[in-house]
C-alpha positions as CSV (number, residue, x, y, z in Angstrom):
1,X,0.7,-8.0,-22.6
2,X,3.5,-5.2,-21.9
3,X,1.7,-1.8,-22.4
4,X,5.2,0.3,-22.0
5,X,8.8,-1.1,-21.6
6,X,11.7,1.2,-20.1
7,X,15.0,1.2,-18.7
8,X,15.9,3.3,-15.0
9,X,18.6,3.3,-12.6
10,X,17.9,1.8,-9.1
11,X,19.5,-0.3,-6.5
12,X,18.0,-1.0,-3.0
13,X,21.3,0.7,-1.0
14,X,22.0,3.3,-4.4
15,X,18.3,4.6,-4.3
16,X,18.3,5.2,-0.9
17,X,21.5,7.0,-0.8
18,X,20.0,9.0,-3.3
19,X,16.9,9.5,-1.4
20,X,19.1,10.7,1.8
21,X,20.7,13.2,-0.7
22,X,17.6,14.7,-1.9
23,X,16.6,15.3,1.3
24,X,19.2,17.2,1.9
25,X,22.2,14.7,3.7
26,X,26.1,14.3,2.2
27,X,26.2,10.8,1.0
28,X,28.5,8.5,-0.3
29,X,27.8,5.2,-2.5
30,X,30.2,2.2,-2.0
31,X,29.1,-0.5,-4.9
32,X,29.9,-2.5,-7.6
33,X,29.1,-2.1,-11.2
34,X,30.1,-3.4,-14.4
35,X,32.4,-1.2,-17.5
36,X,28.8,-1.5,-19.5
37,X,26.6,1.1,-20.1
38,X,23.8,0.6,-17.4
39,X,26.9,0.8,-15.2
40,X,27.2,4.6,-16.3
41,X,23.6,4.9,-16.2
42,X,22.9,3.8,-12.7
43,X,25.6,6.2,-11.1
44,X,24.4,9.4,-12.8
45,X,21.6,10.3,-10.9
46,X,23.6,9.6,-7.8
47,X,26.1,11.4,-9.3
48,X,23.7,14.7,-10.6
49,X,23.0,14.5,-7.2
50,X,26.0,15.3,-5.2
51,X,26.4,11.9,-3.6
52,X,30.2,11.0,-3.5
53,X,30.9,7.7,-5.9
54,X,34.6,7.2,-4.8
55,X,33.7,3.9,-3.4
56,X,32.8,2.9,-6.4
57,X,34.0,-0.4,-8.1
58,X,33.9,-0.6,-11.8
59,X,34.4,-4.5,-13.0
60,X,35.8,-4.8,-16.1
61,X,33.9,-7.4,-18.1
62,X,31.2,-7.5,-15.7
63,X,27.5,-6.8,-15.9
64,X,25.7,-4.3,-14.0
65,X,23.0,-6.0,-11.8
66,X,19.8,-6.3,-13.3
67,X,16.2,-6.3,-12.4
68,X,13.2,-6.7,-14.3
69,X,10.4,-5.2,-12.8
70,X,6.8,-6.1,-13.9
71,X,4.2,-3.5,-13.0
72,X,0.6,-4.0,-12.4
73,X,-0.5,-0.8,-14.7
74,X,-3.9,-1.0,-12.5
75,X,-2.8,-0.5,-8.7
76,X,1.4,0.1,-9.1
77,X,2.2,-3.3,-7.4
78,X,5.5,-4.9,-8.6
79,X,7.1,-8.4,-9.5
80,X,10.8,-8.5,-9.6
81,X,13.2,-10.7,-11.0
82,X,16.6,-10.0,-10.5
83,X,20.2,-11.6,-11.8
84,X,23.5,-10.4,-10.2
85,X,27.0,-11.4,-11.8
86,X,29.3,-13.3,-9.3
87,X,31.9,-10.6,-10.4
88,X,30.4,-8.1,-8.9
89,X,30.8,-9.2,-5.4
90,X,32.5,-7.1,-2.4
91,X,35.2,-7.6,-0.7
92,X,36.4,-5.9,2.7
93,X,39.3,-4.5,0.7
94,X,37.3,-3.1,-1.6
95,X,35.8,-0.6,1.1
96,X,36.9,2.5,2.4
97,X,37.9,1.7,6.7
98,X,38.3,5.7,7.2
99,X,35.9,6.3,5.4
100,X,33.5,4.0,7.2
101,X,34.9,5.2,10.4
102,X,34.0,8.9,9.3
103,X,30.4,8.6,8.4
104,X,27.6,9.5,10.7
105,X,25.6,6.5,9.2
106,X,26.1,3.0,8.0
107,X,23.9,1.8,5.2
108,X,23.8,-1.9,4.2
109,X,22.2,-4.6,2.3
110,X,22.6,-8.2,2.7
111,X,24.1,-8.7,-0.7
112,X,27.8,-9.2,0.6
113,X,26.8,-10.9,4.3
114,X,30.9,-11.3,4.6
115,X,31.5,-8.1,3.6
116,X,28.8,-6.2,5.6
117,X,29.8,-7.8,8.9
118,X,33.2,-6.8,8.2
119,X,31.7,-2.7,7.8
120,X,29.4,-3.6,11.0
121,X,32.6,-4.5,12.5
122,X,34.7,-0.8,11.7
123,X,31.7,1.4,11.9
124,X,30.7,0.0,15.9
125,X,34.1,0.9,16.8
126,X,33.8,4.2,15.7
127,X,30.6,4.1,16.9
128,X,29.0,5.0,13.5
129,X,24.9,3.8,14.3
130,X,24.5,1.1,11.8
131,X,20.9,0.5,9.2
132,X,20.2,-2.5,7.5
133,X,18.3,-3.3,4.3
134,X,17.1,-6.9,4.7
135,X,13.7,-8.0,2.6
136,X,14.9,-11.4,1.9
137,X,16.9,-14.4,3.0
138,X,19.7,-15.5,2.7
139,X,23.3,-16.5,4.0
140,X,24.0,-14.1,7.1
141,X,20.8,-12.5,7.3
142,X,20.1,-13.0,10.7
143,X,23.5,-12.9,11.8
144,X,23.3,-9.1,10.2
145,X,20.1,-8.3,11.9
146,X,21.2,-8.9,15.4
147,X,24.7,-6.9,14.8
148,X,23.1,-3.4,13.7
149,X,21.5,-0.4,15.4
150,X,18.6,0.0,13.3
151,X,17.6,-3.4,11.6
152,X,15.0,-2.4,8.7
153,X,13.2,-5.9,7.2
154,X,10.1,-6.7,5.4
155,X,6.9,-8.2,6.8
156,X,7.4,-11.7,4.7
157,X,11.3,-11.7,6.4
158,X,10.6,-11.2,9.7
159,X,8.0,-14.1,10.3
160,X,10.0,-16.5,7.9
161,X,13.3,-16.1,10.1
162,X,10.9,-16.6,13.1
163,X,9.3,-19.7,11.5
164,X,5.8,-18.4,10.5
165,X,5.1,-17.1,14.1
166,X,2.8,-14.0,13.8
167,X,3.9,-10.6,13.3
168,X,3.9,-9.3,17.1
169,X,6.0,-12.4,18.6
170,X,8.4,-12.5,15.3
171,X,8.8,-8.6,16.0
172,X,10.0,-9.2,20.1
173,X,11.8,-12.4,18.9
174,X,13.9,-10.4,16.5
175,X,14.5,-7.2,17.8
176,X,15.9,-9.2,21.5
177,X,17.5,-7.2,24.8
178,X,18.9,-3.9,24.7
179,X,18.2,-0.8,22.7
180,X,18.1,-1.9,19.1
181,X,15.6,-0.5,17.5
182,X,14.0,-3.2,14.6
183,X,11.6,-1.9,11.7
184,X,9.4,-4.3,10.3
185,X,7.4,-2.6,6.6
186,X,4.0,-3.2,6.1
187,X,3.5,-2.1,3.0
188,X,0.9,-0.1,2.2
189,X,0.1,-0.2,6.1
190,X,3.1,1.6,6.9
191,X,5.7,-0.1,9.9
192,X,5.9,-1.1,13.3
193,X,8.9,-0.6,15.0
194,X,10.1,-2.7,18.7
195,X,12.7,-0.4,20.6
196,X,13.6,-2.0,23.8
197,X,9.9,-3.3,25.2
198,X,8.4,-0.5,23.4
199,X,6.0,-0.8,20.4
200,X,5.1,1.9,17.8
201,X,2.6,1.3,15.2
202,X,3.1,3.6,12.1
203,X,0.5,4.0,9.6
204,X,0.8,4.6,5.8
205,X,-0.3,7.1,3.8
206,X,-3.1,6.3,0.6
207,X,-1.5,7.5,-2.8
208,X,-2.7,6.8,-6.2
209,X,0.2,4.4,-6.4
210,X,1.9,4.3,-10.3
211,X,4.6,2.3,-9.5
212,X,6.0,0.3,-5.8
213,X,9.0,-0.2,-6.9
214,X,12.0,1.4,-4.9
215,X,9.5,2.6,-2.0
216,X,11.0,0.5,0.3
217,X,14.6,2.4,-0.5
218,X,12.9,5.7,-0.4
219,X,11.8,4.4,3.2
220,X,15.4,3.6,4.2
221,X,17.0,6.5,3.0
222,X,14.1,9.3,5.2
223,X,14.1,6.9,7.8
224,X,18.2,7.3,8.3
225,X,18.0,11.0,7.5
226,X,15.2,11.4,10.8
227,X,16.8,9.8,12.6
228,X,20.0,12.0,11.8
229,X,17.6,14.8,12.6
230,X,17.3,13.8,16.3
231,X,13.7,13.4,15.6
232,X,11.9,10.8,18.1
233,X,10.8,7.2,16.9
234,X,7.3,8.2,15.4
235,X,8.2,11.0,14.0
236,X,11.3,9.5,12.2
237,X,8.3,6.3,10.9
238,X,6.1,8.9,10.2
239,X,8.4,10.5,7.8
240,X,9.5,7.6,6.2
241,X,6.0,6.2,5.6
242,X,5.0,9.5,3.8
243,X,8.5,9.5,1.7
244,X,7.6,5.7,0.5
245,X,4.3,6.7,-0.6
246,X,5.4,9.9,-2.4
247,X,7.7,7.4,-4.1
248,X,5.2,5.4,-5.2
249,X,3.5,8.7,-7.3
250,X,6.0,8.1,-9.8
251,X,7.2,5.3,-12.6
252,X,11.0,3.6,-11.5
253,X,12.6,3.3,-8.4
254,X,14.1,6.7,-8.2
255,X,11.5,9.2,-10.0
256,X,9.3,10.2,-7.1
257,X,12.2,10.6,-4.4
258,X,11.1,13.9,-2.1
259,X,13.3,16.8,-1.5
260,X,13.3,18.2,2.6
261,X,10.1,20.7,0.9
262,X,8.1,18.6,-0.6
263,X,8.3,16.2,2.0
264,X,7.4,18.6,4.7
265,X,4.5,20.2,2.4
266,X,3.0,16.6,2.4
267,X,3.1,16.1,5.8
268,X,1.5,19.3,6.1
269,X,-1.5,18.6,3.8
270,X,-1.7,14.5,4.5
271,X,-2.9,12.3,7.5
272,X,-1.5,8.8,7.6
273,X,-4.5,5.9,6.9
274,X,-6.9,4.7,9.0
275,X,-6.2,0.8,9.5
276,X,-3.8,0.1,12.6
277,X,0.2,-1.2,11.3
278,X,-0.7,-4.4,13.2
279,X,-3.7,-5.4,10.5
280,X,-2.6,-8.5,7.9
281,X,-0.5,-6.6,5.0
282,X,-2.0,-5.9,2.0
283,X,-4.4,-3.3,-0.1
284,X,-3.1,-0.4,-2.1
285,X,-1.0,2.3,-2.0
286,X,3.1,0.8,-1.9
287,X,5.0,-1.9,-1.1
288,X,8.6,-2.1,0.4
């Protein structure tokens, strides 16, 4: 039985631009939506916001992505199921090079794997440190992954591209030589993070958990703003973790998104969880 139905904005790349921007970064949004109504809807919290929708591409006749998102009324977990229109796909020449080019940060998803290389491409010459969003797979995932700075995946994504291996070997195995620094989320356990040899094991916080969904992309968008802080790996995780769990406090993707006060007043008052990042995912509290 559905106890309450409702309709809110979202995207993984959108929320977490928004997140950034309620934290206290100048962001821009380069997307796709359709002429529709939830096209208008999805852009103005980004636009309330402050975050700059130049970029963005109106289709005409198109349908804005949807999701339907099933939530467990009893511990917040989600189920989503997602449909896309094939007219809503980007194109290199529907992005901004200068502005690409400008931007202390690079954002992605794997959405458009063409498309993002392309951006990977303009933003290392301009030497622009590059994030990815990756949770599932697909065409160009792992072509993606090994291109960007800061490679962000999920738990279930890392081991399948590594062929089931566990989580430690799928972790070296991914994040390879040099100084790329790869994120694998945990969940409710927080994320482990592989820069060079190095291994940093990043609890999460416990929350009464309302709703998971968009705590990955609340995740993304503290982790990029940390490390735009110059803050050190584990305090850049640390931050993230407690962003994803204030998310999670909140109904829809977007709802429980920190500002730079609140999120230092709960890292003030809260001490990550007990259990190690490395434990076998699961329990409460949110998932990426």
């Amino acid at each position: 039985m559905i106890r309450e139905y409702a309709e809110r904005p979202g995207g993984q790349v959108a929320t977490a631009a928004l997140a950034g921007a309620r934290l206290g970064l100048r962001t821009a949004y380069a997307g796709a939506v359709g002429d529709d109504p939830a096209g208008a809807a999805v852009l103005e919290p980004l636009r309330s916001a402050g975050v700059d929708l130049s970029g963005v591409k109106r289709v005409s006749g198109a349908r804005t992505q949807l999701a339907v998102i099933l939530v467990d009324h009893r511990s917040g977990e989600r189920s989503v199921l997602w449909h896309r229109d094939p007219k809503l796909r980007l194109r290199p020449a529907d992005l901004n090079r200068a502005a690409i080019a400008s931007a202390r940060a690079l954002h992605l998803d794997a959405g458009d794997p063409e498309t993002a290389a392309w951006a990977v491409g303009v933003a290392q010459e301009a030497r622009v440190a590059v994030f990815l969003d990756a949770d599932t797979p697909g065409p160009g995932v792992l072509s993606l992954l090994r291109q960007v700075d800061f490679p962000i995946v999920s738990r279930e994504l890392a081991e399948f591209l590594c062929g089931g291996r566990p989580l430690m070997a799928a972790l070296a195995e991914l994040a390879g030589p040099g100084g790329r620094r790869l994120v694998v989320t945990l969940g409710a356990h927080g994320a482990i993070a592989r820069c060079g040899d190095r291994v940093i094991e990043s609890p999460g916080f416990r929350v009464e958990a309302a709703d998971t969904t968009g705590a990955g992309d609340a995740f993304h968008g503290a982790f990029i703003w940390g490390v735009l802080q110059g803050w050190g790996a584990e305090s850049v995780l640390r931050a993230a973790n407690a962003a994803a769990a204030m998310s999670c406090r909140a109904s829809g993707a977007q709802g429980g998104l920190p500002t730079r006060a609140e999120l230092d007043a709960f890292l003030r008052e809260n001490e990550p969880g007990p259990w190690r990042a490395s434990e076998p995912a699961g329990g409460s509290g949110r998932e990426d």
